[in-house]
VOBA-1610 file (N, C-alpha, C; in pm, whole numbers, padded with zeros to 5 digits, always signed):
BEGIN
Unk+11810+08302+10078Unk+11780+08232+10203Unk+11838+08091+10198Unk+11883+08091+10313Unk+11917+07889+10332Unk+11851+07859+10428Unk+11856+07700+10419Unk+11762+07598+10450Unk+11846+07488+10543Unk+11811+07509+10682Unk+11900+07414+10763Unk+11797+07265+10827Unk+11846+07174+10791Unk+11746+07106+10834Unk+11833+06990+10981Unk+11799+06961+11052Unk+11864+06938+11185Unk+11833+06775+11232Unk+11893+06658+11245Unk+11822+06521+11332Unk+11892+06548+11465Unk+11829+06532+11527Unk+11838+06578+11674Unk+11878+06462+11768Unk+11997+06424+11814Unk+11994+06295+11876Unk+12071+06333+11998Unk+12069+06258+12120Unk+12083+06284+12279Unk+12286+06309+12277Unk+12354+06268+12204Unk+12506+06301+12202Unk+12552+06411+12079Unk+12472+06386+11997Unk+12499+06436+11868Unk+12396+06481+11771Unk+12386+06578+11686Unk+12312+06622+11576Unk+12406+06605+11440Unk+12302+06573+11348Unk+12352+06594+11228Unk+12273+06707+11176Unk+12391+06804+11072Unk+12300+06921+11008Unk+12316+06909+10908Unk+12214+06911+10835Unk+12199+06976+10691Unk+12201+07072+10623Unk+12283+07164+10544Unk+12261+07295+10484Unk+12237+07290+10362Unk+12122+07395+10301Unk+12116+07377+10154Unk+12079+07515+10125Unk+12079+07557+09994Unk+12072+07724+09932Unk+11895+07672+09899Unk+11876+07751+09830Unk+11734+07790+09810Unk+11702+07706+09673Unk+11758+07642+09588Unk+11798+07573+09449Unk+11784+07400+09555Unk+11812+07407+09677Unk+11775+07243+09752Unk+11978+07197+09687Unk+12072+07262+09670Unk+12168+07228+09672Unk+12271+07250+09782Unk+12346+07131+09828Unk+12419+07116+09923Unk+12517+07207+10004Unk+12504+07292+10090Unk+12610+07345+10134Unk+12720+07301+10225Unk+12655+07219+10276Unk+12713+07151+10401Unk+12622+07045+10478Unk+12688+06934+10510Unk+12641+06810+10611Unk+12759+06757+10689Unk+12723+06778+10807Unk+12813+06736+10945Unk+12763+06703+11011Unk+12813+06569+11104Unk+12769+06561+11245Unk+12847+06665+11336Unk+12753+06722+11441Unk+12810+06762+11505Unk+12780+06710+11672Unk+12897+06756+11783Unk+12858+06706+11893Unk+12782+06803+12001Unk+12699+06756+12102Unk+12583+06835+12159Unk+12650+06927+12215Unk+12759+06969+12231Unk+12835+07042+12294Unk+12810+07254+12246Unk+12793+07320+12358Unk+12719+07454+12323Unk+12877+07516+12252Unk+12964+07468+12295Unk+13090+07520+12180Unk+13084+07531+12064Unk+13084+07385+12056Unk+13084+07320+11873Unk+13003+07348+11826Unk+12828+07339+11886Unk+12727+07378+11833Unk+12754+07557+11795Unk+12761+07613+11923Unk+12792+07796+11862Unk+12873+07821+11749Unk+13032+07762+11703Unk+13114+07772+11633Unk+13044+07732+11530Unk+12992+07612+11495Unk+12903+07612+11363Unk+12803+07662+11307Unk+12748+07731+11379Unk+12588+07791+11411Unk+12670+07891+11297Unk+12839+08023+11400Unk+12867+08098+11304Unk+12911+08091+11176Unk+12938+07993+11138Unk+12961+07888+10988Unk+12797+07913+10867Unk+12747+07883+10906Unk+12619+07860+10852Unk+12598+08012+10762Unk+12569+08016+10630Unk+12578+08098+10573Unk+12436+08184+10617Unk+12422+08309+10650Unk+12327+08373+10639Unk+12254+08465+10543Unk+12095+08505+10538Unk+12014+08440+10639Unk+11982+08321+10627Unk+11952+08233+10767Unk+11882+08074+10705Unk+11740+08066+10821Unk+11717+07952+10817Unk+11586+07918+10844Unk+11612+07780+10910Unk+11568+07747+10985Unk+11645+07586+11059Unk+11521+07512+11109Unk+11524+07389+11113Unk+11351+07312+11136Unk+11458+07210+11207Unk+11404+07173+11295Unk+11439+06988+11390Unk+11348+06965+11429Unk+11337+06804+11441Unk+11241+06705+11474Unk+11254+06742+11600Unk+11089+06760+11633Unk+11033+06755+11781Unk+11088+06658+11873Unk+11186+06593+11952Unk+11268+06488+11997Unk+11255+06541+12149Unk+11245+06481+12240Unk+11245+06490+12382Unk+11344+06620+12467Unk+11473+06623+12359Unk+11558+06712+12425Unk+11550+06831+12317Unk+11473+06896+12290Unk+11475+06967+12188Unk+11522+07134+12219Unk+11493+07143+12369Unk+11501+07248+12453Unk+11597+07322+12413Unk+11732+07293+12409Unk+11845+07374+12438Unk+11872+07387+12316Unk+11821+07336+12163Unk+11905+07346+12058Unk+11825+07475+12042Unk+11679+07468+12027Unk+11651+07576+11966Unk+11676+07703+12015Unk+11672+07671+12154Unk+11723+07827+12221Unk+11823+07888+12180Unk+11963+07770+12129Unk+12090+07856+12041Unk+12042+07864+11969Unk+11974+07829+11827Unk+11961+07813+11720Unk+11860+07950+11719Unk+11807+07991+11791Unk+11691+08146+11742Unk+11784+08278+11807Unk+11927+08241+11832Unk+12054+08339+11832Unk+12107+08381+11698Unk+12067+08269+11613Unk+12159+08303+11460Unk+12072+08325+11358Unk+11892+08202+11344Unk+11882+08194+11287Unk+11741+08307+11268Unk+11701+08317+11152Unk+11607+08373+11103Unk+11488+08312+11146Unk+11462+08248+11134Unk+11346+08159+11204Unk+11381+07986+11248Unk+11294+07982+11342Unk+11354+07811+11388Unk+11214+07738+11383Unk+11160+07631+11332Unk+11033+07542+11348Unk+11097+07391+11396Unk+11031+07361+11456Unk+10986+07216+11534Unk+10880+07137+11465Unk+10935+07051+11348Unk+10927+06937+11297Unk+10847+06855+11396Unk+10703+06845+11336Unk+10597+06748+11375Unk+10624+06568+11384Unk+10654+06526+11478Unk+10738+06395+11386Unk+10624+06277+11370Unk+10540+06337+11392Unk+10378+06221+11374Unk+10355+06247+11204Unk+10344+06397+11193Unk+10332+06389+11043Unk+10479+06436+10892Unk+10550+06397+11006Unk+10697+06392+10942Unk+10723+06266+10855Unk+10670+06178+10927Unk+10675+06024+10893Unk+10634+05999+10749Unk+10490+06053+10668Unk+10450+06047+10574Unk+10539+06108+10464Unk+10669+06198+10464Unk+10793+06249+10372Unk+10860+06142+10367Unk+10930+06034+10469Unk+11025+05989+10506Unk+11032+05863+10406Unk+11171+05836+10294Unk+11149+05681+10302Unk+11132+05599+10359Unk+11092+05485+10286Unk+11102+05358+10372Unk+11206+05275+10419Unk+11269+05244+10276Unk+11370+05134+10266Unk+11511+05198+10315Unk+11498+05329+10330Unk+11649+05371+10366Unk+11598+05469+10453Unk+11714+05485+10590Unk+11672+05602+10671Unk+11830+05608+10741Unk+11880+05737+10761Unk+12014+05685+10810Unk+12015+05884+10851Unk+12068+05921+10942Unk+12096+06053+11020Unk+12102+06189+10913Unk+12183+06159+10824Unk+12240+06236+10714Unk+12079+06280+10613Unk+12037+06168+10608Unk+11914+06178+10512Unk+11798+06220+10590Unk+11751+06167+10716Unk+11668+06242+10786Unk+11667+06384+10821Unk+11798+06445+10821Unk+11879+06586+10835Unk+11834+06694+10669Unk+11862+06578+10613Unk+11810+06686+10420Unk+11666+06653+10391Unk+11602+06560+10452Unk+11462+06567+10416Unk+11398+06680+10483Unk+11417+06676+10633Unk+11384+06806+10703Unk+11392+06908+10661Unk+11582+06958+10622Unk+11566+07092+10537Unk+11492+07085+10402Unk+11435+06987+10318Unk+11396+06977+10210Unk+11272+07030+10217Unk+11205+06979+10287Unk+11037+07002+10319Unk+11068+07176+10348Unk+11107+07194+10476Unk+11147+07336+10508Unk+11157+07407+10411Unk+11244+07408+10292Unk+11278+07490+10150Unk+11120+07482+10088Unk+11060+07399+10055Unk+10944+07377+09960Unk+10816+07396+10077Unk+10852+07440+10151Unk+10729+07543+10249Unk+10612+07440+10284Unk+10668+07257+10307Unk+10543+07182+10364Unk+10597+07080+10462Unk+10667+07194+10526Unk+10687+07150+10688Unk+10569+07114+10777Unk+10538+07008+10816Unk+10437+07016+10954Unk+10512+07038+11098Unk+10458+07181+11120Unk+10539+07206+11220Unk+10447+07212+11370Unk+10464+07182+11465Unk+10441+07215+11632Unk+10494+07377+11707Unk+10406+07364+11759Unk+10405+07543+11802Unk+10520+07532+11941Unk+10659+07626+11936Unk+10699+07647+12019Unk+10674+07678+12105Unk+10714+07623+12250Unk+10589+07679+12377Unk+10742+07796+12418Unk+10701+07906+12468Unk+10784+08000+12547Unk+10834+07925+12701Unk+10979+07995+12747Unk+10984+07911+12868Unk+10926+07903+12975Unk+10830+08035+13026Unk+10753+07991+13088Unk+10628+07873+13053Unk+10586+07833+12943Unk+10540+07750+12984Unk+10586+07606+12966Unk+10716+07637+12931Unk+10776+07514+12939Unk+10863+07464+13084Unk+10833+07596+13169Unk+10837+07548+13296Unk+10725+07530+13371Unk+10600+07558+13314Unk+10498+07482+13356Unk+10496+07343+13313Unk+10525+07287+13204Unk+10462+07177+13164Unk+10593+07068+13267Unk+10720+07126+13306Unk+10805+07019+13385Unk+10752+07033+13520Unk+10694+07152+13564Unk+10650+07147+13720Unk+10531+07005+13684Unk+10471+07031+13609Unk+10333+06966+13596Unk+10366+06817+13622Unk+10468+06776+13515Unk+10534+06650+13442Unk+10586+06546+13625Unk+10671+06685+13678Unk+10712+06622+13795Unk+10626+06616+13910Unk+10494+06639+13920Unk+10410+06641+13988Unk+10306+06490+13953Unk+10282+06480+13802Unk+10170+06331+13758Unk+10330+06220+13795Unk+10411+06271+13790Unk+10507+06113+13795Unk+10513+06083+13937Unk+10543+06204+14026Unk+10469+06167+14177Unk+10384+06037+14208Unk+10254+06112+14125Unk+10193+06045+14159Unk+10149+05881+14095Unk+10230+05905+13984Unk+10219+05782+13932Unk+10304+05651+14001Unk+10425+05750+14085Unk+10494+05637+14211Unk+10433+05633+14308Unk+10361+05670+14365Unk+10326+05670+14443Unk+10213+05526+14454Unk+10116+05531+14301Unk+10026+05435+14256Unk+10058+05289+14224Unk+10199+05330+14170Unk+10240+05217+14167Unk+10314+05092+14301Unk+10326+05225+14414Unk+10377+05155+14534Unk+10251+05069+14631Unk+10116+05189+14600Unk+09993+05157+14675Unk+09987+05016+14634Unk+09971+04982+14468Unk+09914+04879+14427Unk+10040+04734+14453Unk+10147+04755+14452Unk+10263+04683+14510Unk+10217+04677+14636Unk+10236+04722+14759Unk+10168+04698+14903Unk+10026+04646+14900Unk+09934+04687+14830Unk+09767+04609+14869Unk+09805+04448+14786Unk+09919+04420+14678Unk+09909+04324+14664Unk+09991+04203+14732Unk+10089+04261+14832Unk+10159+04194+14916Unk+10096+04175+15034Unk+09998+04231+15081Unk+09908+04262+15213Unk+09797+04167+15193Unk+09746+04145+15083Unk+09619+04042+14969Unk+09696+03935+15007Unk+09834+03859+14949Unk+09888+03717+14952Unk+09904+03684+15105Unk+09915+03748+15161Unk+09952+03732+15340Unk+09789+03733+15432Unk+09687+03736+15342Unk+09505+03733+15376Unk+09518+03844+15431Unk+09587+03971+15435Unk+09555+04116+15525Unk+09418+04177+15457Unk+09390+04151+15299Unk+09247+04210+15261Unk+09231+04341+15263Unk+09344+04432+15241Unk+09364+04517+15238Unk+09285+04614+15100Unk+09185+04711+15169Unk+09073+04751+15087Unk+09128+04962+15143Unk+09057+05025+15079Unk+09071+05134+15112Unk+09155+05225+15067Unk+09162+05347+15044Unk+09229+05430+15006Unk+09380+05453+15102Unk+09494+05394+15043Unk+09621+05408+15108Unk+09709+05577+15078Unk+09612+05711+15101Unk+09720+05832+15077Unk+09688+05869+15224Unk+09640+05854+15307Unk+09651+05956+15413Unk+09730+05903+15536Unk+09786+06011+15599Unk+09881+06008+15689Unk+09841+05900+15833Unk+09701+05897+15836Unk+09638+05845+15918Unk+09613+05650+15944Unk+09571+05647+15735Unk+09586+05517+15704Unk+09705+05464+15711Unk+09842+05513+15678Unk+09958+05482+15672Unk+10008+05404+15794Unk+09947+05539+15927Unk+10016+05498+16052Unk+09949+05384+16090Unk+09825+05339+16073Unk+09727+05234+16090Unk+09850+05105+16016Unk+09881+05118+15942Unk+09894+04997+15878Unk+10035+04992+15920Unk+10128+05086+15940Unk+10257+05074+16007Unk+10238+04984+16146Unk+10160+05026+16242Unk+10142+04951+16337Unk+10043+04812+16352Unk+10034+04793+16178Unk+09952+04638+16228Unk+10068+04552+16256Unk+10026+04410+16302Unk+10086+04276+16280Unk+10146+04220+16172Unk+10249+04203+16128Unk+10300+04136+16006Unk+10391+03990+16017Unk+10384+03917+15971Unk+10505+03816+15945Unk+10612+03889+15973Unk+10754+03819+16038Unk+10869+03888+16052Unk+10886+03911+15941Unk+10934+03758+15876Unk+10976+03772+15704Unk+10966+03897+15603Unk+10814+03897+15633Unk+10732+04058+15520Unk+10740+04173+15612Unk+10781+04178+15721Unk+10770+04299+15781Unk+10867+04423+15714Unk+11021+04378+15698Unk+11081+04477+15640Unk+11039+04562+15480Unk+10959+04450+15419Unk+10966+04496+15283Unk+10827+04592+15325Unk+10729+04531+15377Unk+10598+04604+15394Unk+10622+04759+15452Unk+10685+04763+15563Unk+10735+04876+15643Unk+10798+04980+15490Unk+10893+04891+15413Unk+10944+04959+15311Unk+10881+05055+15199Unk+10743+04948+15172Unk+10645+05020+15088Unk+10621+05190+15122Unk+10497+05181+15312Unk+10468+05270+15327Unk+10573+05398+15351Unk+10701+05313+15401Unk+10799+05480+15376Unk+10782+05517+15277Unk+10835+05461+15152Unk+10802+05531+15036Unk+10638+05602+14998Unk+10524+05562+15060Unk+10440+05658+15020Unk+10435+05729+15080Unk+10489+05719+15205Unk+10487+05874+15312Unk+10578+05924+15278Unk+10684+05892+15195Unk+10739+06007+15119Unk+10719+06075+15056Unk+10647+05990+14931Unk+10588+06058+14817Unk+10419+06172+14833Unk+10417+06150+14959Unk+10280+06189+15019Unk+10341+06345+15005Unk+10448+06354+15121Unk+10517+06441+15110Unk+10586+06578+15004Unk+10597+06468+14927Unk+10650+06547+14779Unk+10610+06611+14700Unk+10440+06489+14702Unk+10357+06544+14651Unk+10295+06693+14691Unk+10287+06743+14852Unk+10218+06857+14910Unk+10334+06980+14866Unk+10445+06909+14848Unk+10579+07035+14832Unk+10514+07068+14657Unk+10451+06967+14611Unk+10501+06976+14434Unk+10366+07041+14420Unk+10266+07083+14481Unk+10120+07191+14491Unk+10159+07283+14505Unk+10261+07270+14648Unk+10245+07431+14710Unk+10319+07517+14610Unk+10453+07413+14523Unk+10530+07541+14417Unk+10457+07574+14342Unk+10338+07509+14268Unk+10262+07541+14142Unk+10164+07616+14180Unk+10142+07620+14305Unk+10045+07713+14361Unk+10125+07883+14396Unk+10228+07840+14378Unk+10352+07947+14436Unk+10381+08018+14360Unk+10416+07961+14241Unk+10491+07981+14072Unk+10367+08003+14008Unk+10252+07967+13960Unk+10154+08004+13851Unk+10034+08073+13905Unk+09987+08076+14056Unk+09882+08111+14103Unk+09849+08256+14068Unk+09963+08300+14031Unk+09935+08454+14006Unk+09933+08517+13851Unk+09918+08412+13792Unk+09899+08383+13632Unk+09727+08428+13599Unk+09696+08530+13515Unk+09579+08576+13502Unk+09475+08452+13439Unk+09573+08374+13376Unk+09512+08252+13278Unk+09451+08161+13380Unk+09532+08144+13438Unk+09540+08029+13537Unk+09422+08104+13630Unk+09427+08201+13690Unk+09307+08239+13807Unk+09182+08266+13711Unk+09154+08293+13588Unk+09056+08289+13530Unk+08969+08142+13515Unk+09088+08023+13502Unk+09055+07924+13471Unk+08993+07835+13558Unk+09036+07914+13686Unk+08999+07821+13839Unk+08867+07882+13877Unk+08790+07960+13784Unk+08658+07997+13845Unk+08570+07914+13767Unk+08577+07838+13699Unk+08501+07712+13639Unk+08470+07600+13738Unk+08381+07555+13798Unk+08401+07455+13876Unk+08441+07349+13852Unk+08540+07292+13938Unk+08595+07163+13936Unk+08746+07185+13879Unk+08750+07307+13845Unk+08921+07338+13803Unk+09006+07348+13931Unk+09134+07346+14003Unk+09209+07383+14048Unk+09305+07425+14017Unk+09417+07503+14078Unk+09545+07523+14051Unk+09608+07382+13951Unk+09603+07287+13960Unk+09704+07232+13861Unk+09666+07190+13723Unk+09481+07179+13778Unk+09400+07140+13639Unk+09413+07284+13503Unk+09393+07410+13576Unk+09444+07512+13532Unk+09579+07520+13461Unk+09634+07455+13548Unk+09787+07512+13461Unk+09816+07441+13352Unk+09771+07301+13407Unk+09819+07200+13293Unk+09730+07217+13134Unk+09588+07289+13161Unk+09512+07333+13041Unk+09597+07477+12998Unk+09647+07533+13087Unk+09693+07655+12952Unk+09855+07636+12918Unk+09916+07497+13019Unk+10026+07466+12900Unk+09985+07404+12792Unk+09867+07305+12793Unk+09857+07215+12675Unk+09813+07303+12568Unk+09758+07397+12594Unk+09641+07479+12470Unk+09818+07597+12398Unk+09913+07614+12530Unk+10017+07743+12526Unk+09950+07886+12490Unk+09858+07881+12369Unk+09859+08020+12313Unk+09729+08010+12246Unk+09563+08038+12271Unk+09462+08056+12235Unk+09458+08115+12115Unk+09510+08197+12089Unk+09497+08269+11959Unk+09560+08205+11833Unk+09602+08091+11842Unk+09643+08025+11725Unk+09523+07921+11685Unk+09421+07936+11783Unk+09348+07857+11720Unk+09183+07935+11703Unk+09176+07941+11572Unk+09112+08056+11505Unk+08947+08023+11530Unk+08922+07870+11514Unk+08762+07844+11605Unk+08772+07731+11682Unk+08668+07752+11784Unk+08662+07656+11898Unk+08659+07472+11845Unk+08613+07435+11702Unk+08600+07344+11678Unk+08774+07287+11621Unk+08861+07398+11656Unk+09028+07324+11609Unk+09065+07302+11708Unk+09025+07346+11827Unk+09044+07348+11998Unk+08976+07209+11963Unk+08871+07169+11974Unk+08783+07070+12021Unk+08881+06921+11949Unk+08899+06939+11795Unk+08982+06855+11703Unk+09145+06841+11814Unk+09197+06942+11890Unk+09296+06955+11903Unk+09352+06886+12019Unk+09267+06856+12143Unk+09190+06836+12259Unk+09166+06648+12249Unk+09121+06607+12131Unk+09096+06481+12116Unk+08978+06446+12149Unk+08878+06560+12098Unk+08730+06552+12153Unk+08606+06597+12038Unk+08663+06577+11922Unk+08622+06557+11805Unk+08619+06432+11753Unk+08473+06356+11725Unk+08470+06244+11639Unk+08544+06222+11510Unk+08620+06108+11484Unk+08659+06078+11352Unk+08548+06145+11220Unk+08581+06158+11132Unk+08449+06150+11046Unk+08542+06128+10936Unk+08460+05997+10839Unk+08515+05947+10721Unk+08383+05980+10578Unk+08411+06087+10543Unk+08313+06077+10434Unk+08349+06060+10296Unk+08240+06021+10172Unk+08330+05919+10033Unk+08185+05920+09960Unk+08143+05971+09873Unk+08069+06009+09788Unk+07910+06000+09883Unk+07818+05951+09894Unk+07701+05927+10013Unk+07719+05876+10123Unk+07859+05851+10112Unk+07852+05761+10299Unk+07911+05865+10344Unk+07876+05857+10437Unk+07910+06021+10578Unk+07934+05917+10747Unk+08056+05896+10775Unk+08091+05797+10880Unk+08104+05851+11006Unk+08071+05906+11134Unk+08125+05929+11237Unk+08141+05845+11295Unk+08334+05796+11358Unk+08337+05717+11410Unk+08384+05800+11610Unk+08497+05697+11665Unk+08546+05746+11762Unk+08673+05852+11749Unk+08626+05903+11876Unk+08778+05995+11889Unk+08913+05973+11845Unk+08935+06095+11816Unk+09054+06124+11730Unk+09174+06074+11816Unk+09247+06006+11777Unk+09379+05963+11802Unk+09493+06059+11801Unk+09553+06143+11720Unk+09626+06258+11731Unk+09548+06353+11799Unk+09596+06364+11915Unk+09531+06461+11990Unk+09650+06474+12052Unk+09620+06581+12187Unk+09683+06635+12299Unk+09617+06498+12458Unk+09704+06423+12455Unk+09655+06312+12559Unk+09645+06370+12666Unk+09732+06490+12723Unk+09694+06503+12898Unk+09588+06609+12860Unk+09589+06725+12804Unk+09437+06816+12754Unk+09327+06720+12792Unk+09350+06575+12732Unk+09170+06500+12690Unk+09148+06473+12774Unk+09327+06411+12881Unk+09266+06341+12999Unk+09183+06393+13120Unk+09268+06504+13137Unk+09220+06630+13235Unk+09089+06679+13186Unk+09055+06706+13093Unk+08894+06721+13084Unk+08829+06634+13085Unk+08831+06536+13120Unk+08771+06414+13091Unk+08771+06409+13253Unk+08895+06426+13332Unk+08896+06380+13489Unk+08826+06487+13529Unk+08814+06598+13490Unk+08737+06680+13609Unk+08604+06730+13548Unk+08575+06644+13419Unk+08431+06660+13373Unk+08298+06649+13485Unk+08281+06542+13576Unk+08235+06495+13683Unk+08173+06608+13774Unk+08303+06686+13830Unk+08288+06799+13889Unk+08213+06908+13873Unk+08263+06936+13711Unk+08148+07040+13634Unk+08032+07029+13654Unk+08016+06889+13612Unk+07872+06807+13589Unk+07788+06854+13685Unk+07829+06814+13826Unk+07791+06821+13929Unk+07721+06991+14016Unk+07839+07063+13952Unk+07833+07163+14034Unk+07685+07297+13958Unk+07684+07220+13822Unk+07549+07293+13791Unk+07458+07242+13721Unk+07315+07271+13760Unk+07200+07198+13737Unk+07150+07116+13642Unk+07228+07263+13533Unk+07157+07239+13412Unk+07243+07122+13313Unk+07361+07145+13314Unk+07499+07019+13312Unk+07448+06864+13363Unk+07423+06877+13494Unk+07348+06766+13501Unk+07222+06701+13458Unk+07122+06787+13440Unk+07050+06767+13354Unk+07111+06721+13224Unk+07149+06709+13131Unk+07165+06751+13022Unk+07296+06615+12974Unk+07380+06572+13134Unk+07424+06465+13136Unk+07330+06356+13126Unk+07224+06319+13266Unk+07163+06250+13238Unk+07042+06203+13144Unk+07030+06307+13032Unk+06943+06302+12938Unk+06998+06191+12830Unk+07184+06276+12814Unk+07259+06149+12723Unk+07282+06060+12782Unk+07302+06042+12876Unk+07333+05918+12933Unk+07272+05803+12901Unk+07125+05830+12934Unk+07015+05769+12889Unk+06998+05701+12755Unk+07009+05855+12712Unk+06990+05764+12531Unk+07151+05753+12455Unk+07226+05763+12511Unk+07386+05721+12434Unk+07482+05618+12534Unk+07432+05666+12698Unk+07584+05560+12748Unk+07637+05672+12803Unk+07701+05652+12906Unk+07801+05722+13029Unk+07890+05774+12935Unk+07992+05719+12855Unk+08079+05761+12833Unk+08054+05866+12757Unk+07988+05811+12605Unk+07903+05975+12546Unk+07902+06124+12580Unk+07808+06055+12749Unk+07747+06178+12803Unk+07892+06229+12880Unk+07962+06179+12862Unk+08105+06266+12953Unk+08162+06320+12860Unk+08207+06281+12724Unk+08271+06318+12611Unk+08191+06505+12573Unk+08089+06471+12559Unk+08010+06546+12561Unk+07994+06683+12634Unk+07989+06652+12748Unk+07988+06763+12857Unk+08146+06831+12859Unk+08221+06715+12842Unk+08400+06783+12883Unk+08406+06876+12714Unk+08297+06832+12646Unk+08347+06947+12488Unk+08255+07076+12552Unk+08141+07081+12647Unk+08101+07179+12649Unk+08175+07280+12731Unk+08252+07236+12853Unk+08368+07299+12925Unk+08473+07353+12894Unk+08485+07277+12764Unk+08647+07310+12637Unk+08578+07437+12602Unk+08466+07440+12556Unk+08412+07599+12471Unk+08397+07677+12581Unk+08355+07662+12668Unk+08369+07788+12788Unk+08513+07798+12808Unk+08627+07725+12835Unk+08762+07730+12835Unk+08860+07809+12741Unk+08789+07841+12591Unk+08832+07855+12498Unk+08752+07995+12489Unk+08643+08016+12538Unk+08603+08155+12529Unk+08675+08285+12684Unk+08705+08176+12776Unk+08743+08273+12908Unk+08925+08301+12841Unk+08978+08196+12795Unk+09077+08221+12757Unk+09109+08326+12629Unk+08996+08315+12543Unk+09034+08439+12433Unk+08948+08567+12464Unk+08892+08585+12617Unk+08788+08743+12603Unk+08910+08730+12771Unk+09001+08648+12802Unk+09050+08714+12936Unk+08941+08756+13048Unk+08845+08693+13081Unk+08727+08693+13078Unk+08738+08563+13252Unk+08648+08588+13336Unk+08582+08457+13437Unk+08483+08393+13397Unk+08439+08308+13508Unk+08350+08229+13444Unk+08184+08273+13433Unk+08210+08352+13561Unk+08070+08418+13564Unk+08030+08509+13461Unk+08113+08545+13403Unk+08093+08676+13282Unk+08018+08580+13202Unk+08044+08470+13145Unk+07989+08340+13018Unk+07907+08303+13080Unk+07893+08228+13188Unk+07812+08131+13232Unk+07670+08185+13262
//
């Protein structure tokens, strides 16, 4: 067996090849090009095994790369870091540490998502950036509308508020830029209803996804975006590696009698925590005993607690509808 280890960069890769002994077969840069890349791919002595750092564009290499190779892993690069020197780091060497680890079987690797859900997670991606322009235009307009004394209070998404504020009074001066703002959110208003209706179009008929929307407070996108983040239930063998995985597991530092629980875990899945965390509320709300059970902690821990809390009890119903294929009413 050989050992390909890969640095992954936006023009160019460097590869590493090594035999099973961790001795050199080959190191080249090569360019991102699906030519050069294929022509070398057939170079590469077989069988091999190939690992690259998880890197933003990671998409297209591995898709060639599981044409030739025997197996392909995606290099964790959070816990990649702890292999890596310090004092020296340069393309060539990041390329043989990768295959190095790879050969001696203590790769930390990240789970390949399949393309469907890696065309969920870009529908998703282009749907929160929507709206993140959109937030950022609101808060640009209420603060140009504030310096001019307009006192502008209220929720700026609806078609209604928009036209209201199109037809107020403005300074000539600020009129063009102001006018400018709300086009752009009545655009993005727009974009936003197109960027539902596809995910409602494209995943609604996903068994995962309609299982997931019988939980209250889930919808079509809260759904989708939980079974791209989780991809594949069955890799995670109990609900408490879900919970660790999620970012909804306390730190815990323990050292001969001291036993520490601190705050939430930092390596986590950030949109998983966030999304349970945003539509915890809803849950809360929609049954009795949830609410109960909120305001009990609330009481004796603090709001936030009692939300942390409740969004881990939603993760275990999430984690059981997802591995019995199962609704909500069947658990609940």
């Amino acid at each position: 067996m050989f050992y390909v280890g890969v640095d992954l960069h936006k023009e160019q890769s460097w590869f590493f090849v090594m035999d099973q002994e961790g001795k050199k077969i080959s190191s080249k840069s090569i360019a991102n090009c699906n030519d050069k890349l294929n022509n070398y791919f057939k170079t590469i002595p077989k069988p091999f095994e190939l690992a690259v750092e998880s890197t933003y564009n990671w998409y297209f290499l591995v898709d060639m790369a599981e044409q030739y190779a025997n197996e392909v892993f995606l290099a964790n690069s959070y816990e990649l870091k702890a292999f890596a020197k310090r004092h020296k780091k340069t393309d060539k060497i990041d390329a043989r540490l990768i295959g190095d680890i790879l050969r001696k079987g203590y790769l930390p690797t990240v789970t390949i998502p399949d393309k469907y859900i890696r065309t969920i997670k870009e529908a998703l991606s282009f749907r929160l950036n929507i709206v993140k322009d959109r937030s950022r235009n609101i808060f640009r307009l209420k603060s140009l509308l504030d310096k001019l004394g307009g006192k502008c209070t209220g929720r700026i998404t609806s078609y209604k508020r928009l036209d209201q504020l199109r037809s107020a009074d403005y300074p000539n001066e600020y009129k063009h830029i102001i006018l400018g703002y709300i086009d752009r959110i009545y655009f993005l208003n727009q974009k936003l209803s197109e960027s539902d209706q596809h995910i409602r179009n494209c995943f609604g008929k996903d068994p995962d996804v309609n299982n997931l929307r019988t939980i209250p407070g889930i919808d079509y996108f809260s759904a989708a975006l939980i079974k791209s983040e989780i991809i594949d239930i069955n890799r995670f063998k109990s609900f408490n590696r879900l919970c660790a995985y999620a970012g909804l597991a306390p730190r815990v530092h323990q050292s001969a009698n001291k036993l520490i629980h601190g705050s939430l875990n930092v390596n986590r899945r950030k949109k998983l925590q966030w999304i349970l965390i945003e539509i915890v509320y809803s849950y809360i709300q929609s049954l009795p005993d949830k609410t109960k059970k909120y305001e009990v902690i609330k009481k004796r821990r603090g709001s936030n607690v009692a939300k942390v809390s409740l969004a881990r009890d939603m993760l275990k119903i999430i984690y059981h509808i997802l591995k019995d294929k199962r609704e909500f009413s069947f658990i609940y």
